[in-house]
C-alpha positions in Angstrom: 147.1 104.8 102.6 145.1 107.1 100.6 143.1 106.1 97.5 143.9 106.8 94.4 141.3 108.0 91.4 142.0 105.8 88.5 143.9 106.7 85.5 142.7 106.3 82.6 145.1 105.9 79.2 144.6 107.8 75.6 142.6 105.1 74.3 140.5 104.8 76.9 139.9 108.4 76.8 138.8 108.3 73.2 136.4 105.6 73.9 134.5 107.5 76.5 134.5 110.3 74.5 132.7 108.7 71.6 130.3 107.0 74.6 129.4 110.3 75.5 128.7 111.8 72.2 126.6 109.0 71.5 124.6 109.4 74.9 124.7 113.7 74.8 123.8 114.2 70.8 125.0 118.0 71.2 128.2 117.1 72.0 131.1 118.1 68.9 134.3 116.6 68.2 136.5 118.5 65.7 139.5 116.1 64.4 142.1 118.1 62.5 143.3 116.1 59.7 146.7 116.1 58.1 147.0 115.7 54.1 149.6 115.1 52.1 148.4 117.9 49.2 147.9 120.1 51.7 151.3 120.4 53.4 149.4 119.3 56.5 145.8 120.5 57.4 143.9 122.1 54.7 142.7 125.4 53.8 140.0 126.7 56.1 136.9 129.2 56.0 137.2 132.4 57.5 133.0 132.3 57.3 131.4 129.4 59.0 128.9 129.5 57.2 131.4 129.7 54.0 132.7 126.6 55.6 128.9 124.4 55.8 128.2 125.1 52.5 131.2 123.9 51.2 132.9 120.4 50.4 136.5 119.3 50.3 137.1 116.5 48.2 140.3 114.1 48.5 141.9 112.9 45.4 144.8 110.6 44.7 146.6 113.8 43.3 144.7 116.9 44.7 142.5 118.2 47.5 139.9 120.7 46.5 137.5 122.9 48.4 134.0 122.8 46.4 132.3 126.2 46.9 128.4 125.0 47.2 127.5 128.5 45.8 129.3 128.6 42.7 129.9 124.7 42.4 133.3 125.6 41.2 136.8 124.9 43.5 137.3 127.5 45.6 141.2 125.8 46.1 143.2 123.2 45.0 146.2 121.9 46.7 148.5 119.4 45.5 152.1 118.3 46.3 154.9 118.1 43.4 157.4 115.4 43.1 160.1 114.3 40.3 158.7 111.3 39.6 155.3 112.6 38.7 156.4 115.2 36.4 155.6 113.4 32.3 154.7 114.6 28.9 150.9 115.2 28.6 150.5 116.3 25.3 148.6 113.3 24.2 146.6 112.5 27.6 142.6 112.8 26.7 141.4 116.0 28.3 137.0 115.4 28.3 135.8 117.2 31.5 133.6 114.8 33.7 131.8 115.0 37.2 133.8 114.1 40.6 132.2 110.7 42.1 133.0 112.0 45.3 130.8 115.1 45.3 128.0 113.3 44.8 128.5 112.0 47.9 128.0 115.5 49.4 124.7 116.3 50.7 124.8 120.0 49.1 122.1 119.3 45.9 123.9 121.9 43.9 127.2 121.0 43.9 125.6 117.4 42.9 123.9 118.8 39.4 127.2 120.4 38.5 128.2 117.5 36.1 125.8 117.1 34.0 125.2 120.8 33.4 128.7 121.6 32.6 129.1 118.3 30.2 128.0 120.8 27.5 130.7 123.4 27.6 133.3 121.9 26.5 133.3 117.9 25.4 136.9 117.6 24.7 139.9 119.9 25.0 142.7 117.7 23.2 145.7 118.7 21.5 148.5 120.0 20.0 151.0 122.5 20.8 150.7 123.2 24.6 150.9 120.5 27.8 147.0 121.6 28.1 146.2 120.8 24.7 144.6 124.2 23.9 146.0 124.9 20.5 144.5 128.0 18.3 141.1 127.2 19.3 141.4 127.5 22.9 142.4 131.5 22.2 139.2 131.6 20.4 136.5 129.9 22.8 134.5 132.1 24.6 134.8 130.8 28.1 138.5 129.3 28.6 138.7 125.9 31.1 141.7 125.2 32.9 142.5 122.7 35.7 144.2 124.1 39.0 146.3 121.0 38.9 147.8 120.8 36.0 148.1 117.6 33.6 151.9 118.2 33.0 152.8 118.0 36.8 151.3 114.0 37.4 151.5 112.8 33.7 153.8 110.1 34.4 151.1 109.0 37.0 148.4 106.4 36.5 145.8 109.1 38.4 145.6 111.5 36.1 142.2 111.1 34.7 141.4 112.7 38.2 142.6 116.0 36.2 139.5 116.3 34.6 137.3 116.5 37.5 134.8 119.8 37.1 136.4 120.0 41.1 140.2 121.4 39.3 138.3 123.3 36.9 138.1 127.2 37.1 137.2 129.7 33.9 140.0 131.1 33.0 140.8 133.6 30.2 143.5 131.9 27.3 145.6 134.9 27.8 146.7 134.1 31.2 145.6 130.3 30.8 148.3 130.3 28.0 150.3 132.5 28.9 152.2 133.7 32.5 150.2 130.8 34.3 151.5 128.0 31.9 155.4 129.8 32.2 154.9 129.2 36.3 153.7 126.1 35.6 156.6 124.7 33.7 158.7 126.8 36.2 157.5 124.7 38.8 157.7 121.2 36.9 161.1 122.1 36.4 162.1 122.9 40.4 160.0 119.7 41.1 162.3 117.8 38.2 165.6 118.8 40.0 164.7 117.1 42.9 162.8 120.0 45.0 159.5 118.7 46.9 157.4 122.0 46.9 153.4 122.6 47.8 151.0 124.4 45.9 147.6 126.2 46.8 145.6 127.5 43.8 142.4 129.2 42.6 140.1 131.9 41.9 139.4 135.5 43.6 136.1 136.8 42.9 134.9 140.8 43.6 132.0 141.0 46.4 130.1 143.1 43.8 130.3 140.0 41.0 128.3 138.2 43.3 124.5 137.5 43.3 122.0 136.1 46.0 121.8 132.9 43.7 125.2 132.6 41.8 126.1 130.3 39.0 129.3 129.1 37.5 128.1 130.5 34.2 127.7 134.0 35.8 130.5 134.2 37.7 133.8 134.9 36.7 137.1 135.6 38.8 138.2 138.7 38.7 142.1 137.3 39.4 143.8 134.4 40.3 146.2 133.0 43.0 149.0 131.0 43.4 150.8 129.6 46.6 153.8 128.1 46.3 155.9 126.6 49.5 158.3 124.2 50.6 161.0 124.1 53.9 162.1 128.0 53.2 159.1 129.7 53.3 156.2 130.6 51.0 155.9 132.4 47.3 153.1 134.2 46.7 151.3 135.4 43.0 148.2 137.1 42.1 147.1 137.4 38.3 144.4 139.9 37.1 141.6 137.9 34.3 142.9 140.6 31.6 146.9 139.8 32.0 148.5 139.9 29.1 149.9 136.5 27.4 153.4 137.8 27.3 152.9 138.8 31.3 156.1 138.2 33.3 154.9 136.3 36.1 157.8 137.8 38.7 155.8 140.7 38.2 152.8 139.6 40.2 153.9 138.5 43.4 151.9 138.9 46.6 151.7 138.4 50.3 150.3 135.0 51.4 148.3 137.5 53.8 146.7 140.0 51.1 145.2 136.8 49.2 143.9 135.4 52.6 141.7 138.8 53.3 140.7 138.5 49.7 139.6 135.3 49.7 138.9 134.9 53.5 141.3 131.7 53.3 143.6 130.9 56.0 145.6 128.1 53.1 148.2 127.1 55.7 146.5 127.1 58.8 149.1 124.2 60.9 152.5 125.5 59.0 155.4 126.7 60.6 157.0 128.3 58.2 154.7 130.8 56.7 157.0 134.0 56.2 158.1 134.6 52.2 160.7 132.9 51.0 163.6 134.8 49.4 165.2 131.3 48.3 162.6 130.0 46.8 161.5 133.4 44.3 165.1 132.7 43.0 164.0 129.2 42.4 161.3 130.1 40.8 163.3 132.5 38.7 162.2 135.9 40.8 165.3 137.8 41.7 
C-alpha cells in the first residue's frame, strides 16, 4: 500500500506560515481586510509609494486614508443607516487631533494636531446642520468634515466628526451649498430605509503640488463623491469655485474618471461597480 504525504488543514497552514515568516524575515503576508465603511476592502493606492506614506485610520463611524504629504484625508468612507440619521444643530463642532494617528510612524502626519488647533477653535451654530452661519461665508479658509455631523447625530460616536482625519478645506460656496443639498439628499434615502455607501474627498492638480507640501498650501482643485449600494454606483465631481445655488445633478461623473484623477481604485473587492440608473433617481438625478 502506498504512503501517503500528510495533509495538512487551514489552520495548520496558517501556523506554518507565520513559523516561516518568523524564521525567513523577507518573507510578506498581505491580509485583505473587510470594513464595514468601506463596503468591503478599502480604497487603495495606485502608487506604492503613495500607499507607504500613507495611513488609514478606523473609526467607529468612518475610515479615512491620511495622505503623509499633505496630512489631510485623502478619503473617507462611511456607511449610512436610518437609525443614525439626528439633528446636529447643537452638537459642539471644536476640531481636535485623531489619537489613532499618532500611533502612525509617519512624523508628519503626527504634528498635524497641534498646528491646525489654531485655524479654527470652534465652528458652532446656527442656521445649517454644520453650524456655519454668516461667518463661515466670510472665513478665509472654509473646514468641512467628509462625514458629515447630520448623518450619525443620533449616535453616541460623533465627537469622532471632529477628527483633523474628516477634515478637508473647502470653499463655503460649495461647503454650503450643492455639497450640503447632497448631503441631506442622502440623509433622506438613508431615512427611508435605504443602506447606501459613501467614498469622499479632495482632487488636487499635479501642478498645485510642491516637493514639500503643506495643508496650508494646498488646496483642492474639486471634490468627489461616491455613492453606492446593491444597484450600482453614483458618481459626482465639484469644481472649488461652484456656485452656492449649483445643482448637484449637474456634476455627475464616472467612478473611473475620479480613479485616474486621484489614482484611487475606491472599490477594489465590489461586484457591482457599473452606474447605477436607480439609484441617480434616488438621489433625485433623472
Amino acid at each position: 500500500m502506498k504512503s501517503q504525504s500528510p495533509s495538512f488543514s487551514s489552520p495548520c497552514r496558517g501556523i506554518l506560515l507565520i513559523v516561516a515568516a518568523l524564521l525567513v524575515p523577507n518573507i510578506s503576508i498581505a491580509q485583505s481586510m473587510a470594513i464595514t465603511h468601506c463596503s468591503g476592502e478599502c480604497p487603495s493606492y495606485g502608487s506604492q509609494l503613495t500607499a507607504n506614506r500613507s495611513n488609514v485610520v478606523i473609526h467607529h463611524l468612518y475610515a479615512a486614508g491620511v495622505n503623509g504629504d499633505t496630512s489631510l484625508p485623502d478619503w473617507v468612507a462611511y456607511r449610512l443607516t436610518k437609525e443614525a440619521v439626528g439633528v446636529a444643530s447643537l452638537l459642539p463642532r471644536s476640531w481636535r487631533p485623531d489619537r489613532l494617528v499618532a500611533f502612525s510612524p509617519l512624523e508628519d502626519i503626527v504634528t498635524l494636531g497641534e498646528a491646525e488647533l489654531n485655524i479654527s477653535e470652534s465652528i458652532a451654530a446656527a442656521n445649517n446642520p454644520y453650524g456655519g452661519g454668516a461667518a463661515a461665508m466670510v472665513e478665509p479658509e472654509n473646514r468641512a468634515r467628509l462625514a458629515p455631523m447630520t448623518s450619525f447625530a443620533n449616535t453616541p460616536y460623533w465627537p469622532d466628526l471632529n477628527n483633523f482625519s474628516n477634515m478637508v478645506p473647502m470653499p463655503a460656496p460649495l461647503r454650503l451649498g450643492p455639497w450640503l443639498r447632497l448631503e441631506q439628499k442622502l440623509n433622506s434615502v438613508a431615512a427611508a430605509g435605504d443602506e447606501v455607501y459613501v467614498v469622499a474627498g479632495p482632487l488636487y492638480l499635479i501642478s498645485n503640488l510642491s516637493l514639500s507640501p503643506s495643508s496650508v498650501e494646498l488646496n483642492p482643485a474639486a471634490y468627489f463623491k461616491l455613492v453606492a449600494d446593491e444597484s450600482g454606483v453614483a458618481a459626482f465631481a465639484f469644481p472649488h469655485d461652484l456656485a452656492q445655488s449649483g445643482d448637484y445633478c449637474k456634476y455627475r461623473a464616472s467612478l473611473g474618471d475620479i480613479e485616474k484623477m486621484a489614482d484611487i481604485t475606491f472599490f477594489p473587492d465590489r461586484k457591482q461597480q457599473a452606474e447605477s440608473p436607480a439609484l441617480f433617481k434616488k438621489l433625485g438625478c433623472q
